[in-house]
C-alpha positions as a printed NumPy array, in Angstrom:
array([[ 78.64 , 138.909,  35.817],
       [ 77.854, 142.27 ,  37.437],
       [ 74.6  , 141.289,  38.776],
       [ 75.297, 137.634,  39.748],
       [ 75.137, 137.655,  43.088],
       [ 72.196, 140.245,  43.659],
       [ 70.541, 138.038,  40.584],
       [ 71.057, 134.538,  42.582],
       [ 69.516, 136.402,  45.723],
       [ 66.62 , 137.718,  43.756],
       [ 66.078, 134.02 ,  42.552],
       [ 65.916, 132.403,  46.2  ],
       [ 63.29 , 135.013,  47.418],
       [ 61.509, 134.354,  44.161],
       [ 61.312, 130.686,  45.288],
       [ 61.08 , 131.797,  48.843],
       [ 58.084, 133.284,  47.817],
       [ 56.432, 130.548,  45.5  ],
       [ 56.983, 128.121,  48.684],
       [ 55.35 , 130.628,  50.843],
       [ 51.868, 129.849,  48.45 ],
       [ 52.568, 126.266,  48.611],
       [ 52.496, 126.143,  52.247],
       [ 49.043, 128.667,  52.285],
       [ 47.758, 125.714,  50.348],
       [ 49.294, 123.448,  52.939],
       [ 47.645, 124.899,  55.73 ],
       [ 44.486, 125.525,  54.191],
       [ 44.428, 121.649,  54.129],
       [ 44.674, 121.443,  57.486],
       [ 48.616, 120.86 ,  58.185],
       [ 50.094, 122.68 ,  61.26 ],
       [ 52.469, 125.428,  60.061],
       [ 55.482, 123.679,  62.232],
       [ 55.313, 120.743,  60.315],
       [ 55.351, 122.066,  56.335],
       [ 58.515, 124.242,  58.102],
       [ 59.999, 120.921,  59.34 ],
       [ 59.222, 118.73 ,  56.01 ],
       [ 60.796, 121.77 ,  53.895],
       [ 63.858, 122.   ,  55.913],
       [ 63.831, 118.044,  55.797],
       [ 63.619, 117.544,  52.426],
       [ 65.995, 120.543,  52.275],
       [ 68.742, 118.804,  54.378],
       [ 68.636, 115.298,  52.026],
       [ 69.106, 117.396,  48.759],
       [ 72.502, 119.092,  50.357],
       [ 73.761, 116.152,  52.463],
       [ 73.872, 114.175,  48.845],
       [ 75.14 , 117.022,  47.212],
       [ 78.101, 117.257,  49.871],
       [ 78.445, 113.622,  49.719],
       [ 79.338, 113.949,  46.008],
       [ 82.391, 115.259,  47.056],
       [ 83.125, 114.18 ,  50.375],
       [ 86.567, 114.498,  50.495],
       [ 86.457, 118.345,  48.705],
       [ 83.842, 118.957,  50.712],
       [ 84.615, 117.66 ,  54.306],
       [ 86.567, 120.987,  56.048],
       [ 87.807, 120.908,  59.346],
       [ 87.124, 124.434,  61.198],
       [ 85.38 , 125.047,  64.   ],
       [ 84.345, 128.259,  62.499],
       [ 82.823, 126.871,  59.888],
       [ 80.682, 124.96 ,  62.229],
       [ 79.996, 127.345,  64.459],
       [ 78.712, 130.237,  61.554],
       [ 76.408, 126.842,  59.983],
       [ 75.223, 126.275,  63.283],
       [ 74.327, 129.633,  64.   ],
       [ 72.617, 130.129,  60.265],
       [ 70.016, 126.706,  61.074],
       [ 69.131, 128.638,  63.839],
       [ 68.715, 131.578,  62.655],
       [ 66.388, 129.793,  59.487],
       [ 64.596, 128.088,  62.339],
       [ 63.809, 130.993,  64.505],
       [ 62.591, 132.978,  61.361],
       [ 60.094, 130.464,  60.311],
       [ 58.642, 129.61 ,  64.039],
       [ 58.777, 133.373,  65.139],
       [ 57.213, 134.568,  61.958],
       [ 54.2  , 131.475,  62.29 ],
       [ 54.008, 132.789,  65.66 ],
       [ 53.678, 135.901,  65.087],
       [ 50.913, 135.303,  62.457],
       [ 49.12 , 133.197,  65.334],
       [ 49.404, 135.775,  67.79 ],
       [ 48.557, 139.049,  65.453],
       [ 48.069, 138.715,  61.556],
       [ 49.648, 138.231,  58.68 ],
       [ 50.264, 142.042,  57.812],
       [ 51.814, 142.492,  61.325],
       [ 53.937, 139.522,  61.386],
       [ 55.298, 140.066,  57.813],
       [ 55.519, 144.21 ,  58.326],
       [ 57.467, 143.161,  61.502],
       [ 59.86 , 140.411,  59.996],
       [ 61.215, 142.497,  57.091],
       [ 62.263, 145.156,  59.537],
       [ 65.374, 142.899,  58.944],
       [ 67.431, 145.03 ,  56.772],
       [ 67.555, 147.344,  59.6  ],
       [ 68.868, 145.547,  61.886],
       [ 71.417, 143.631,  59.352],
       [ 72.6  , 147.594,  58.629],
       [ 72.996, 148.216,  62.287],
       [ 75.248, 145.261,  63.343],
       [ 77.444, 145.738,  59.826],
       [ 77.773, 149.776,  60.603],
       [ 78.604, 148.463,  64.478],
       [ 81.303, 145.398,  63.246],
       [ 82.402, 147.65 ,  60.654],
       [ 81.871, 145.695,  57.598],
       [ 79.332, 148.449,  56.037],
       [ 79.462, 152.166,  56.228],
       [ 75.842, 153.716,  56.719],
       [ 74.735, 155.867,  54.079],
       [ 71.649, 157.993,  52.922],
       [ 71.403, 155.909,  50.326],
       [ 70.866, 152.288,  51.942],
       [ 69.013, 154.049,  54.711],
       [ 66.25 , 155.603,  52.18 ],
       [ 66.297, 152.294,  49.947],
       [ 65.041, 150.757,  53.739],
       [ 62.973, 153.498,  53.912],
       [ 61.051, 152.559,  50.585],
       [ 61.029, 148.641,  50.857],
       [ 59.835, 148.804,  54.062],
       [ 57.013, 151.417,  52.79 ],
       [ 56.261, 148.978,  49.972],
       [ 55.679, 146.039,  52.346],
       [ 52.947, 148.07 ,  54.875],
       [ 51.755, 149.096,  51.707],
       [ 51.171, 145.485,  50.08 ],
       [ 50.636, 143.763,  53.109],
       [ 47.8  , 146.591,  54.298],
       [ 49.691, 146.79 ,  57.676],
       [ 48.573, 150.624,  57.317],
       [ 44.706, 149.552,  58.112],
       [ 44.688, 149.616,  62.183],
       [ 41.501, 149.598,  62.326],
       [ 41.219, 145.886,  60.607],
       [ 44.816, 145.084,  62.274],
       [ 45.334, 144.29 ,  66.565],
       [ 48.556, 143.875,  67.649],
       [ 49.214, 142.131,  70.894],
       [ 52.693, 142.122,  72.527],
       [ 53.533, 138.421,  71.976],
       [ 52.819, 139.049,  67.959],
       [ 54.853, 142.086,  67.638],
       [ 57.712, 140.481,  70.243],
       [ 57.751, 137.674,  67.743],
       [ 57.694, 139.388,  64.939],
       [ 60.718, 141.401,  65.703],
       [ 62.098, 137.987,  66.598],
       [ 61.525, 137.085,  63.312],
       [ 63.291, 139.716,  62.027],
       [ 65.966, 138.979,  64.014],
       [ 66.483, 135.768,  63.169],
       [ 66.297, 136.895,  59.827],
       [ 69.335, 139.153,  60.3  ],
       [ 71.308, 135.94 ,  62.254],
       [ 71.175, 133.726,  59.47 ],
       [ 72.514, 136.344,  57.003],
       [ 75.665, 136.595,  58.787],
       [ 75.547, 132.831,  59.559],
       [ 75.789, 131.974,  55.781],
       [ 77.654, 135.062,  55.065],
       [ 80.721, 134.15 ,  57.312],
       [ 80.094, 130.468,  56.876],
       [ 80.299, 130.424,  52.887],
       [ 83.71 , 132.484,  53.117],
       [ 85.247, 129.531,  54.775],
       [ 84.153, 126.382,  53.239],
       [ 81.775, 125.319,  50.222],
       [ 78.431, 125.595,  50.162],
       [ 77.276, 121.767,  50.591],
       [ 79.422, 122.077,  53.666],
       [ 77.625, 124.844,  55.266],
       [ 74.09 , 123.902,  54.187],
       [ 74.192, 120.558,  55.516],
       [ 75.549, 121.31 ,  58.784],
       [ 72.825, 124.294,  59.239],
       [ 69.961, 122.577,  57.668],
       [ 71.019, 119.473,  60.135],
       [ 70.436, 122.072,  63.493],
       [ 67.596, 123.257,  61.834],
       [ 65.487, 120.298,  61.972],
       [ 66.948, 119.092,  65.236],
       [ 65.261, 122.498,  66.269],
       [ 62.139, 122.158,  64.664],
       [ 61.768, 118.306,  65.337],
       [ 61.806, 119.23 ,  69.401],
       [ 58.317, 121.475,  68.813],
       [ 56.813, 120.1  ,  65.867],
       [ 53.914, 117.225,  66.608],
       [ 55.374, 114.1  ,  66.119],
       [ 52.617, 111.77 ,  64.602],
       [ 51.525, 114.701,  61.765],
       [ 54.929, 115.003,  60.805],
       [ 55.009, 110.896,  60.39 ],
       [ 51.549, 111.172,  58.833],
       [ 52.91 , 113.156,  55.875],
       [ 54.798, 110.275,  54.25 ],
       [ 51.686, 108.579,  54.14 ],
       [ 49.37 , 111.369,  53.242],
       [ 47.955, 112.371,  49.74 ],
       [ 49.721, 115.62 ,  49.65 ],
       [ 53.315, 114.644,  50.065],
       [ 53.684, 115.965,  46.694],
       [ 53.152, 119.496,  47.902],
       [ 55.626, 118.982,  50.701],
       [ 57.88 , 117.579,  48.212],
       [ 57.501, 120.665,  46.05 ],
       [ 57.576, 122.652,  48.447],
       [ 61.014, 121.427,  50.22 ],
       [ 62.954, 121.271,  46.524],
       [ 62.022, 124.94 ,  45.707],
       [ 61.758, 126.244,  49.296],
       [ 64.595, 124.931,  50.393],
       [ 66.734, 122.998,  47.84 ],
       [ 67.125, 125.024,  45.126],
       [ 66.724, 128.601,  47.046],
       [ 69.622, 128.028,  49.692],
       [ 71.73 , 127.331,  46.625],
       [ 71.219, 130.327,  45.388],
       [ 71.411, 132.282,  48.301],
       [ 74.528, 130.796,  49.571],
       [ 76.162, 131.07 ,  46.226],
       [ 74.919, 135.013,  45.88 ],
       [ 75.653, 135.852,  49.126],
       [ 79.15 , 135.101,  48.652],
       [ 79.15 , 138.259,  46.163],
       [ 77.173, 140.423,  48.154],
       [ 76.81 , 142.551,  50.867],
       [ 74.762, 141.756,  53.85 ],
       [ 72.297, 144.813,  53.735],
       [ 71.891, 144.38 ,  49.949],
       [ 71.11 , 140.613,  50.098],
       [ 68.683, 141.628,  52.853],
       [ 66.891, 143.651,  51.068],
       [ 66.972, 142.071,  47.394],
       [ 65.325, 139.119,  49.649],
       [ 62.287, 141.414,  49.813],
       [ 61.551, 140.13 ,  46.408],
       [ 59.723, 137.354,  48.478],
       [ 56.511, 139.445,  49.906],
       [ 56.073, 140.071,  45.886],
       [ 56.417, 136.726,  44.644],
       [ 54.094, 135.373,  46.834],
       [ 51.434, 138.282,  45.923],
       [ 51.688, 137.093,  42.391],
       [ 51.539, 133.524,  43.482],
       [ 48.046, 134.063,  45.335],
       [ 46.597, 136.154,  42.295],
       [ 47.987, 133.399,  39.482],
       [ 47.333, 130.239,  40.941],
       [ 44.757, 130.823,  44.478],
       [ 42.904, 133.642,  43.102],
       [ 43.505, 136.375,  45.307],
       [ 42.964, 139.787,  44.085],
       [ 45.25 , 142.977,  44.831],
       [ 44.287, 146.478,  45.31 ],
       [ 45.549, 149.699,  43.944],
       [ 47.147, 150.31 ,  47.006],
       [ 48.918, 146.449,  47.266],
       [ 49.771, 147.398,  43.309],
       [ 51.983, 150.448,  44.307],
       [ 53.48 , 148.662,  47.148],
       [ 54.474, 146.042,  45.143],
       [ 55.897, 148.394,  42.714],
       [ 57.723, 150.364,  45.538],
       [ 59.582, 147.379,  46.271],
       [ 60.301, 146.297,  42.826],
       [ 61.613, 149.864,  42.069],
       [ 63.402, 149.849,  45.09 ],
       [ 65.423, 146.478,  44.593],
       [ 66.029, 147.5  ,  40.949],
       [ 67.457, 151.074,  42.4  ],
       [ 70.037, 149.103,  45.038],
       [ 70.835, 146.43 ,  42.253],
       [ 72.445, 149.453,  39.779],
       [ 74.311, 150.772,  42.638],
       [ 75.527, 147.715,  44.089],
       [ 76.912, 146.301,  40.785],
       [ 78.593, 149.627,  39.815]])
């Protein structure tokens, strides 16, 4: 039981980063990137309102805490996946993902500032290396291939921001009531969020369309099952090392691309990948010692 809450973490980036290849299918298709976010946090938000139904009356928790943490964790989860489409928009892919998993950093600052971490040179080098293996994989090292305009790297930091909001959300929320609880109420302000900017008749043209099997898939492993697991884990671990262990994703989706699209990686994409891997398996040790 060491590793079960770094493991449970691991296994929502892994599906973090399978849904990321089901929605490059998506929008090779044609589907605007607002939309696949909305239908996965839709599809997200039925799975844990039943689940929570279950059990009302274990379930239903009365703390305006609890509400306010959820509420601040959808929009955190929403900010993350607008900023970062944004962001890709605005600059590239590399950029915007190089830019959004700057998030460890900033979820080490605000624990070394509220005191719930102590810095050390250990978490600061095993930064250091993930975020190494990600310019490495994602070829955010190439500037001559790569422009970055302000409104791409603004919302990639945003991104990453966001990122860091809806650690703490869950991470404060899932100390005071139960999962289903906190997943329904953030998932609920998440697609009021995205509802506001998404385009209304795609979003109604899904039910109807041929690929509502994809967004299906894609909500049940991107959403669904994932948060499960990263509400669960996160109950066991430390902010910083959840926020990195989450860096699993970038990976996952690599392999998903080369498996099932038929991308190919590079030597250099290889060692970043490996970086990472190494990296995660380094923090994973400590943590459960």
């Amino acid at each position: 039981m060491r590793f079960a809450g770094v493991g449970l973490v691991m296994l929502a980036a892994i599906c973090w980063g399978i849904s990321g290849g089901i929605a490059d299918i998506l929008m090779t298709k044609g589907w605007d990137p607002i939309v696949i976010s909305l239908c996965r946090g839709a599809v997200g938000f039925i799975c844990f309102f039943a689940w929570f139904l279950f059990r009302f009356r274990q379930n239903w928790i009365l703390s305006t805490r609890l509400y306010i943490w959820s509420l601040l964790a959808g929009v955190g989860v929403a900010g993350n996946f607008t900023f970062y489409f944004l962001s890709i928009q605005a600059s590239s892919i590399a950029v915007a993902a190089t830019l959004m998993y700057t998030a460890p950093v900033f979820v080490l600052l605000i624990s070394f500032l509220l005191l719930i971490e102590r810095s050390t040179w250990f978490k600061w080098g095993c930064i250091s290396g993930v975020l190494m293996g990600i310019i490495l994989l994602t070829g955010a090292y190439n500037t001559d291939s790569i422009s970055v305009s302000f409104l791409g790297a603004a919302a990639g930091l945003a991104a990453g921001l966001s990122y860091a909001l809806f650690i703490f959300g869950f991470k404060n929320a899932s100390s005071i009531g139960k999962p289903q609880t906190t997943l329904t109420i953030a998932f609920f302000s998440f697609c009021l969020i995205l509802f506001l900017f998404a385009d209304k008749n795609e979003a109604a043209a899904v039910v109807t369309s041929s690929d509502i099997g994809w967004f299906l898939l894609l909500g049940i492993v991107g959403a669904g099952i994932s948060f499960i697991f990263y509400v669960i884990g996160l109950r066991r671990t430390a902010p910083t090392t959840a926020s990195m262990v989450a860096m699993i994703e970038p990976v996952t989706a690599s392999l998903f691309g080369v498996l099932l699209i038929g991308n190919h990686l590079t030597i250099i994409q290889l060692l970043g990948m490996g970086l990472i891997l190494v990296t995660i398996t380094l923090l994973s040790v400590k943590q459960s010692d």
